[in-house]
N, C-alpha and C positions, 0 to 999 in steps of 0.2 A: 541469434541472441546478442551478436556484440553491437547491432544497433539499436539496443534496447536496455543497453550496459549503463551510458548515459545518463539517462532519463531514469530508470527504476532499480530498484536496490530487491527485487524478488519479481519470480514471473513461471507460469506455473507450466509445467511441459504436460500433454497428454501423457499418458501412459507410463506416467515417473512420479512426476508431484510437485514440490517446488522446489526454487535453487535460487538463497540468498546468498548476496554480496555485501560487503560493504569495503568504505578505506583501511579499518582495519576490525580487529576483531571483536572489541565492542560495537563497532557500528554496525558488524553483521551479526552479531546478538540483540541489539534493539531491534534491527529490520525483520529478523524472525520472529519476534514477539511481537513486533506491531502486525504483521503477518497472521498469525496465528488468533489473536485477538482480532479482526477488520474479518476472519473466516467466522468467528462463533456470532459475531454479529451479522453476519450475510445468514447463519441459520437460523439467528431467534427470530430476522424478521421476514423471511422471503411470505412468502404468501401475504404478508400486509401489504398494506400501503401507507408507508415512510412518508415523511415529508422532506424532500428534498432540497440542498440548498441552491438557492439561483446561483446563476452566473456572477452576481456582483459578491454574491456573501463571498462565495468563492474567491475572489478576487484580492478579497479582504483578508479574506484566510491566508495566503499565500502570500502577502504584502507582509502582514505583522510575523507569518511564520516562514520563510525563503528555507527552500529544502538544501542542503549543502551542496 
């Protein structure tokens, strides 16, 4: 887990569930609701087919929003 501390602010263990972080504790109360919310939409859509964002939207995404 601590090379994954880095890069993600939540990460889900088998047989436990999940385990947020943040710098402090607002930032691990937004990470668990973003958390939380990023699950209910992994259930409303699974069985469809989403349309996914490319590689550049992406890119884009990331440029205008840099994760802390």
């Amino acid at each position: 887990m601590r090379s994954l501390a880095g890069k993600h602010s939540a990460v889900l263990l088998a047989n436990h569930g999940p385990v947020v972080a943040g710098k402090n504790l607002e930032a691990a109360v937004y990470a668990t609701e973003e958390l939380e919310e990023t699950a209910k939409l992994y259930l409303l859509l699974r069985g469809t087919n989403p349309r996914t964002l490319t590689p550049e939207q992406i890119a884009e995404l990331e440029a205008k929003f840099p994760r802390d």
